[in-house]
C-alpha positions as CSV (number, residue, x, y, z in Angstrom):
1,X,134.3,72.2,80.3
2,X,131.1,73.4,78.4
3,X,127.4,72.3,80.2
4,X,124.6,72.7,78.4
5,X,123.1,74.8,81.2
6,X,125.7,76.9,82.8
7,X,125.2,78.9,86.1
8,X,123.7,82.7,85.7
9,X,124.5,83.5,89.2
10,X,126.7,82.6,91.9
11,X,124.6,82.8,95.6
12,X,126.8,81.7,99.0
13,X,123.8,81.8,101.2
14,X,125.5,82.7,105.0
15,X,123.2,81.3,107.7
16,X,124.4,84.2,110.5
17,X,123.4,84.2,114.5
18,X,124.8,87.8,114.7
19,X,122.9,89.3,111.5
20,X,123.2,92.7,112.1
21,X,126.9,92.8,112.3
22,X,127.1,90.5,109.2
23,X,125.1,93.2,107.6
24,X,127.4,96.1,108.9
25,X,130.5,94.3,108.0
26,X,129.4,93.0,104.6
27,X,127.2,95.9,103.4
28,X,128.6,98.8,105.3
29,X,132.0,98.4,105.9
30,X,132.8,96.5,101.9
31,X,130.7,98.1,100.7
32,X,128.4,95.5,98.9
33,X,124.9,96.9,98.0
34,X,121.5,95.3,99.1
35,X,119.0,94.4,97.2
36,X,115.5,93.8,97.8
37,X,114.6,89.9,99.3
38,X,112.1,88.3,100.9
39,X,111.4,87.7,104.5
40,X,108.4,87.4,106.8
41,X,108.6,89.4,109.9
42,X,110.3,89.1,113.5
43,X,113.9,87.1,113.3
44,X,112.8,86.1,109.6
45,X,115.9,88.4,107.6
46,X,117.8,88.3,104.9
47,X,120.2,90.6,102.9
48,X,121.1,90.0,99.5
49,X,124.6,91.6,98.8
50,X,125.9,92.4,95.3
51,X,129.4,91.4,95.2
52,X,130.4,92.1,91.9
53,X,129.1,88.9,89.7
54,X,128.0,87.5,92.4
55,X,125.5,87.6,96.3
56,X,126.0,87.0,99.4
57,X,122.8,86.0,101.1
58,X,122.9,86.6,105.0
59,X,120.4,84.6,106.5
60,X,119.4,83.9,110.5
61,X,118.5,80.5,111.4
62,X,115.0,81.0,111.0
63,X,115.2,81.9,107.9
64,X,117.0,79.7,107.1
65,X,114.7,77.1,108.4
66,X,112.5,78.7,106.2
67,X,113.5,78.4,103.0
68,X,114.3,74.7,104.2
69,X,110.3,74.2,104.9
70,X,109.2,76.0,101.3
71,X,112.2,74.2,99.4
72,X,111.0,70.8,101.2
73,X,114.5,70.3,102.0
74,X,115.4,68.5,105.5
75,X,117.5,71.5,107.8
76,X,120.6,70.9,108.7
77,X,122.3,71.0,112.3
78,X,124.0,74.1,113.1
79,X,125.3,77.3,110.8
80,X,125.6,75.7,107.4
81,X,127.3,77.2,104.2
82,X,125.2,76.1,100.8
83,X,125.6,77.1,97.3
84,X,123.1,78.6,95.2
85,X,123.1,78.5,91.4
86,X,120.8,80.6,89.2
87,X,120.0,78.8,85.9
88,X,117.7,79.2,83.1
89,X,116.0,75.4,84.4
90,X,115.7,73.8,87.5
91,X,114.9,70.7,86.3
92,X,117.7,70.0,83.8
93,X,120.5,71.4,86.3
94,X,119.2,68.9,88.7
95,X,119.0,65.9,86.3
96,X,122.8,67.0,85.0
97,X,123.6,67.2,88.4
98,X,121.8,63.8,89.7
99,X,123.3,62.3,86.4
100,X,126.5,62.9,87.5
101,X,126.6,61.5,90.7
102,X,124.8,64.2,93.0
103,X,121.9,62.9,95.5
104,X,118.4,64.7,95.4
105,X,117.7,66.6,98.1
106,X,114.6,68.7,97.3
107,X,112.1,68.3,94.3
108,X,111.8,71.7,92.2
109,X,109.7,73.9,94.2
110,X,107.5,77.1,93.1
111,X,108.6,79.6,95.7
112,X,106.4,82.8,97.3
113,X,109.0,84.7,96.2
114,X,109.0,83.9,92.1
115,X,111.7,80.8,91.6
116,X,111.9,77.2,90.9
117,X,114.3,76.2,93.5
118,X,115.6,72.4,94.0
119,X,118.5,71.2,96.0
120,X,121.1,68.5,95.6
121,X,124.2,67.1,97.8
122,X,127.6,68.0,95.9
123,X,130.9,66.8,96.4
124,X,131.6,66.5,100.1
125,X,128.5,66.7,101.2
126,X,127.7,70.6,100.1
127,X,123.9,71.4,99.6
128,X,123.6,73.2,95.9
129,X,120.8,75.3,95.8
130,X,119.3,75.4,91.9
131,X,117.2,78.6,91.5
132,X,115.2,79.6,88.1
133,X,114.1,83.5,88.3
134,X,110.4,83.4,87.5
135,X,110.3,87.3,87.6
136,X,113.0,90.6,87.1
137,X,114.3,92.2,90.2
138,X,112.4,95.2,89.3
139,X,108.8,93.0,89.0
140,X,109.8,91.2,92.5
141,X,110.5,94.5,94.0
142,X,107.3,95.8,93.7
143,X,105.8,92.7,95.2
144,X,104.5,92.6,99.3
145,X,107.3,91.0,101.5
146,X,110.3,92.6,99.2
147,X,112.4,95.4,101.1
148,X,115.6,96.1,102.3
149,X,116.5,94.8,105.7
150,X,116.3,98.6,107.4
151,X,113.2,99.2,105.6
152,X,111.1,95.6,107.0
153,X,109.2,95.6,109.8
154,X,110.2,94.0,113.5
């Protein structure tokens, strides 16, 4: 099947209790390498993991409720799993997606951290995350708030 707006990016966004040992396993022990994200401070942390075309975002709950409050999505009860899609536009990924039987979930949102994000219920109930990168990796890096994990404060 061809869309006219085709994922960039696959994101499984891991909402974690135990993120430390996520982080060991994933990063350490696999070997997936971490990229700068954004977080606040305290039990706010994330990792993004390169996993060859793909991340794996490992998120505690509070970040997770986090995102959920910027996004202006409603949180969900207990550890969730929730796709994330980059495209090249929110807005048509979420009007394909509406138009072919997904509910709205979240209105695209400027983020702090440089995206468009929306959010839609897939099949079986699934939460898809639609991202649009407003900036490089390199230009976000050099931003206040993106670090590594070890290298943010506590």
């Amino acid at each position: 099947m061809t869309t006219p707006n085709p994922p960039k990016q696959l994101r499984l966004i891991i909402e974690t209790a135990d993120f430390d040992s996520a982080v060991q396993f994933y990063r350490d022990v696999l070997g997936m390498p971490e990229q700068p994200a954004f977080a606040t401070e305290g039990d706010d942390r994330v990792a993004i993991l390169h996993a060859g075309m793909a991340t794996i975002e490992l998120a505690t709950p509070t970040h997770v409720r986090t995102i959920d409050r910027i996004e202006q999505a409603p949180s969900a009860e207990g550890p969730t799993l929730r796709i994330a899609l980059e495209v090249d536009d929110t807005e048509r990924a979420v009007r394909s997606a509406t138009d072919h039987g997904a509910a709205p979930l979240a209105p695209p949102t400027r983020t702090p951290f440089q995206t468009i994000n929306a959010r839609v219920v897939g099949p079986d109930g699934w939460q898809v995350t639609f991202f649009q990168e407003l900036e490089t990796l390199d230009e976000r890096a050099a931003r206040e708030g993106f670090t590594t994990d070890d290298d943010r404060d506590r």
